[in-house]
DRENKOL-865508 format. One record per residue (C-alpha): residue in one letter; chain; z, x, y. Coordinates in steps of 0.1 Angstrom, whole numbers, plus 5000, padded with zeros to 4 digits. Layout:
! DRENKOL-865508
+---------+--------+------+------+------+
: residuo : cadena :   pz :   px :   py :
+---------+--------+------+------+------+
:       A :      A :    Z :    X :    Y :
...
+---------+--------+------+------+------+
***
This chain:
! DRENKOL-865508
+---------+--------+------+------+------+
: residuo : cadena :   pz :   px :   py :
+---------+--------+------+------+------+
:       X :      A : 2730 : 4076 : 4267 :
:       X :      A : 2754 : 4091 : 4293 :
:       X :      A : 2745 : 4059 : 4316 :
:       X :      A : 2759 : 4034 : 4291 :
:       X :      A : 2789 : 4055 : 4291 :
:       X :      A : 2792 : 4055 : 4327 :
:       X :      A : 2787 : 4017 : 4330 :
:       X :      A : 2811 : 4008 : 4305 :
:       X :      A : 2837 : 4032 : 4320 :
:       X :      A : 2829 : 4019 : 4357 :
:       X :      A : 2831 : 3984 : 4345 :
:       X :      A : 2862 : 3985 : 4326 :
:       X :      A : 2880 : 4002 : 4360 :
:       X :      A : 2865 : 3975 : 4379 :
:       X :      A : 2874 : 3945 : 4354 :
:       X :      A : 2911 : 3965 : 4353 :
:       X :      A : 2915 : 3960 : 4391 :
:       X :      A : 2902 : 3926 : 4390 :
:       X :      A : 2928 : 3915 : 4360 :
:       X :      A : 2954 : 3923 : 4382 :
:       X :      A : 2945 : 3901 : 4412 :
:       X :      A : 2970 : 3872 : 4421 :
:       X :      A : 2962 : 3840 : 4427 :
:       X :      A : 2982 : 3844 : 4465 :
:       X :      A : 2954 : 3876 : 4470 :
:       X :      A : 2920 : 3856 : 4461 :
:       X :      A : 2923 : 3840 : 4495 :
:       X :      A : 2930 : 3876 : 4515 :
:       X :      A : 2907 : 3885 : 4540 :
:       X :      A : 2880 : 3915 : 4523 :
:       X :      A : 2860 : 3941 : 4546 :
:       X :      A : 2826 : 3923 : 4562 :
:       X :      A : 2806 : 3954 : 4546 :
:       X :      A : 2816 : 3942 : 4509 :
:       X :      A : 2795 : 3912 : 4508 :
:       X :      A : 2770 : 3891 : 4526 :
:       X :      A : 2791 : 3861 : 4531 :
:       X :      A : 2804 : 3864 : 4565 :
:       X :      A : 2840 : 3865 : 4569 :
:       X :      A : 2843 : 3875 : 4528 :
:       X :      A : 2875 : 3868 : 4506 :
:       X :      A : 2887 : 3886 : 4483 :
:       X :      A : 2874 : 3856 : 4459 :
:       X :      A : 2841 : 3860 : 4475 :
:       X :      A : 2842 : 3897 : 4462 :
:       X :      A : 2854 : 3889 : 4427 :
:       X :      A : 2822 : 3860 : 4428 :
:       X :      A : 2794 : 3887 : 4438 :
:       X :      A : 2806 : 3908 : 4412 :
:       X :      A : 2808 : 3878 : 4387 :
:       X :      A : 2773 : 3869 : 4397 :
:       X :      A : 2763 : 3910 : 4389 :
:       X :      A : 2776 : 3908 : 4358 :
:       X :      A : 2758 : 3877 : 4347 :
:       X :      A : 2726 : 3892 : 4358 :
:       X :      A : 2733 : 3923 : 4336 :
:       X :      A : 2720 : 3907 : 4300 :
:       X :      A : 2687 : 3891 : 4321 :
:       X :      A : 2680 : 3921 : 4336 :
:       X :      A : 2683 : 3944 : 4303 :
:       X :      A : 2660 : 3916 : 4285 :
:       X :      A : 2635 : 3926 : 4312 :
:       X :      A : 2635 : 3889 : 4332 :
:       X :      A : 2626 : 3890 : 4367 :
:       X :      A : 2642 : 3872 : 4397 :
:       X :      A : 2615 : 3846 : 4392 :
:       X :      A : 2617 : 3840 : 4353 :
:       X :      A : 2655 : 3840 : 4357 :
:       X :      A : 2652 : 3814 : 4389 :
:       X :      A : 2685 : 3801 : 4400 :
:       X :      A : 2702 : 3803 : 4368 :
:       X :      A : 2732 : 3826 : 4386 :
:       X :      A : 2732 : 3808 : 4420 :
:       X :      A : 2763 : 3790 : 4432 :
:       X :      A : 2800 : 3790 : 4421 :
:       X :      A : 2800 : 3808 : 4392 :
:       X :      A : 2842 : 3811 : 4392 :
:       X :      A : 2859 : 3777 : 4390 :
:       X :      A : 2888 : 3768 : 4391 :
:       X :      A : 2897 : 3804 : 4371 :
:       X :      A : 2879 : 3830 : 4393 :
:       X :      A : 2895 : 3854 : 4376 :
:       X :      A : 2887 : 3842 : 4335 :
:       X :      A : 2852 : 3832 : 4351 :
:       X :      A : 2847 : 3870 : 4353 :
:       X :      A : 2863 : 3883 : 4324 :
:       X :      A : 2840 : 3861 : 4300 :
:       X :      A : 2806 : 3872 : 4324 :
:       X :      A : 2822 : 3905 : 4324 :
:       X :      A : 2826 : 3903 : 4282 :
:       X :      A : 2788 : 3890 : 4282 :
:       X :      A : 2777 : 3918 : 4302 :
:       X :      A : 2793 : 3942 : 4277 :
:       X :      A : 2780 : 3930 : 4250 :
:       X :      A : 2749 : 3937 : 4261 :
:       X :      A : 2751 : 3971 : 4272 :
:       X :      A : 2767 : 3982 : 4240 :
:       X :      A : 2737 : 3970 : 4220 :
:       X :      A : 2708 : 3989 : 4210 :
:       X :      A : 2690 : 4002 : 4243 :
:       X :      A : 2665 : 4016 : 4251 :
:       X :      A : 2666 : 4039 : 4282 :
:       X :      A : 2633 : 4041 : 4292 :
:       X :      A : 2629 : 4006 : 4291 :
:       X :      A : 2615 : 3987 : 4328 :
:       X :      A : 2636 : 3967 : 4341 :
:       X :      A : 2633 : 3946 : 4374 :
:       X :      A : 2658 : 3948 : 4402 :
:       X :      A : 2653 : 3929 : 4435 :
:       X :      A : 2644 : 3968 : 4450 :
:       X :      A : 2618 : 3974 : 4427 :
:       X :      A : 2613 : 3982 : 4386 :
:       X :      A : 2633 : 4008 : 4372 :
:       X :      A : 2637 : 4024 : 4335 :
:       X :      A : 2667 : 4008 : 4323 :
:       X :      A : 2689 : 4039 : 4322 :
:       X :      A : 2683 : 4047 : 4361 :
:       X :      A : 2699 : 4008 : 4368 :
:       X :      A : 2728 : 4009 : 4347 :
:       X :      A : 2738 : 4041 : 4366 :
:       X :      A : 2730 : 4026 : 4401 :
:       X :      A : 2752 : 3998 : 4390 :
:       X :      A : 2782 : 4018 : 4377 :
:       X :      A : 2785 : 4039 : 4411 :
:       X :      A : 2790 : 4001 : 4427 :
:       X :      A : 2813 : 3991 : 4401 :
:       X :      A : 2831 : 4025 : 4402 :
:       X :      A : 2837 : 4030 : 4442 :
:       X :      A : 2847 : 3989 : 4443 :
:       X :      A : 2873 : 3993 : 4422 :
:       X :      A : 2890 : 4017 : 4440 :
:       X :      A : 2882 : 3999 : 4470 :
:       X :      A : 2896 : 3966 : 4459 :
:       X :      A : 2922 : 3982 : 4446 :
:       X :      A : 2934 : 4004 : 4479 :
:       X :      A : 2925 : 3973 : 4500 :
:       X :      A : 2957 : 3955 : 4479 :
:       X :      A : 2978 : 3979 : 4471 :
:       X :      A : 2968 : 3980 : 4434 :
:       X :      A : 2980 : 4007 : 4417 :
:       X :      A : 2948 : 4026 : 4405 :
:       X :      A : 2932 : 4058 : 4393 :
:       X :      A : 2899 : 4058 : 4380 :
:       X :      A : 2912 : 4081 : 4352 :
:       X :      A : 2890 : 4114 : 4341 :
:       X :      A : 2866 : 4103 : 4320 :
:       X :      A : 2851 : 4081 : 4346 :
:       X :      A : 2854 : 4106 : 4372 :
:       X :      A : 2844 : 4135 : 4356 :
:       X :      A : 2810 : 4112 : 4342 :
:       X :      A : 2807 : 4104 : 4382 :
:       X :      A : 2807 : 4138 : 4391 :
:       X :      A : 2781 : 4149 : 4365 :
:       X :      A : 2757 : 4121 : 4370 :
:       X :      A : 2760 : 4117 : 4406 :
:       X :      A : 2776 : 4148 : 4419 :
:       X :      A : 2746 : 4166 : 4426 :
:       X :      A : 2732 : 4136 : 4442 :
:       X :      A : 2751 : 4125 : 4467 :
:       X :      A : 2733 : 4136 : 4497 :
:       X :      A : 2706 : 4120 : 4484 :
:       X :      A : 2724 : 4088 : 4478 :
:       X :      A : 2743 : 4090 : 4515 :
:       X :      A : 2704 : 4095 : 4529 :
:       X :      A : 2704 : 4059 : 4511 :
:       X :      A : 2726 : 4043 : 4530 :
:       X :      A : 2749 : 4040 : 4497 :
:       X :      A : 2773 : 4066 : 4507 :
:       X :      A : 2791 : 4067 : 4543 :
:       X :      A : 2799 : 4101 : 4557 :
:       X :      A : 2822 : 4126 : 4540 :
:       X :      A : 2857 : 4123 : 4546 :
:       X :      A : 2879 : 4160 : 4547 :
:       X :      A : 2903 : 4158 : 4522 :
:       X :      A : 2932 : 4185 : 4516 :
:       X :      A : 2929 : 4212 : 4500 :
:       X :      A : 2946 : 4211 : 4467 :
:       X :      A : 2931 : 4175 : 4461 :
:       X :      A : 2927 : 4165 : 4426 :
:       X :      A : 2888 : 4159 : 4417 :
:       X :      A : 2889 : 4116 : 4421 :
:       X :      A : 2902 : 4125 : 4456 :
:       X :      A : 2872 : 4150 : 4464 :
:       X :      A : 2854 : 4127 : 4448 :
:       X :      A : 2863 : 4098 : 4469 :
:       X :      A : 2858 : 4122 : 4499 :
:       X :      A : 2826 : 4136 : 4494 :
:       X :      A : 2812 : 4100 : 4484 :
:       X :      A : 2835 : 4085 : 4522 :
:       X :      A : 2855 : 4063 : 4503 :
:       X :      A : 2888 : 4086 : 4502 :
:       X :      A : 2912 : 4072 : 4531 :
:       X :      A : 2944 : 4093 : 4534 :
+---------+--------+------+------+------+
***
């Protein structure tokens, strides 16, 4: 299933970037659009996707919101924001790696998709954060082929769609003999030059 593959490469970029977060940089100032908290850390970042990852083995086992309750409110990082993650992060793996099947329904707070459909929304978030994080610190970060070549296959011929969604922002020109993460990053309105 191409969409396992895509989550798994998306997550590992994102858990990459996170690994290499300081202590010093938790406490940085993130954009307002990366989160709902108002006025968001970077630690606030790292704790919404925590919180996404723990929801990942509920959500493939079918729960809903309701059955799953307030299992994942709160602080889920600690005093080790950054191990907090990894081990949800290794939980969520685990999960996706197991026997799946992609036309399963699964429940998201937007509505019920088959299974396939929401590990792909997922991994464009996971994807296009990383990056972000990782440009907002100075990070140094490709998302390497593989991931952007799965991107480009999966959601390439999409994203016009997705930008009508509200997911994507405008695209951004980018020069000429770019590589294909950077028209990537452009035509999705991440790239910044």
């Amino acid at each position: 299933m191409k969409q396992r593959e895509l989550f798994l490469q998306s997550d590992a970029a994102l858990r990459s970037v996170i690994d290499r977060i300081t202590p010093e940089q938790l406490a940085l100032n993130a954009p307002g659009d990366w989160s709902r908290t108002p006025n968001p850390t970077v630690r606030d970042i790292i704790a919404d996707h925590a919180r996404d990852e723990a929801w990942v083995p509920a959500v493939l086992a079918g729960l809903t919101i309701a059955e799953v309750g307030g299992d994942h409110a709160g602080d889920l990082l600690g005093d080790d924001p950054i191990g907090a993650y990894d081990r949800m992060n290794d939980l969520a793996t685990a999960v996706v790696t197991a026997d799946l099947d992609p036309d399963k329904t699964v429940h998201l707070s937007y509505g019920d998709f088959p299974l396939a459909e929401y590990l792909q929304h997922v991994s464009i978030y996971r994807a296009f954060q990383a990056w972000s994080i990782a440009k907002h610190l100075g990070i140094d970060f490709s998302m390497g082929a593989p991931l952007v070549e799965n991107l480009w296959e999966q959601i390439g011929p999409q994203i016009s769609g997705w930008r009508e969604m509200g997911v994507f922002g405008p695209e951004v020109d980018v020069p000429p003999d770019a590589d294909r993460e950077t028209r990537l990053l452009g035509r999705t309105g991440y790239w910044v030059p």
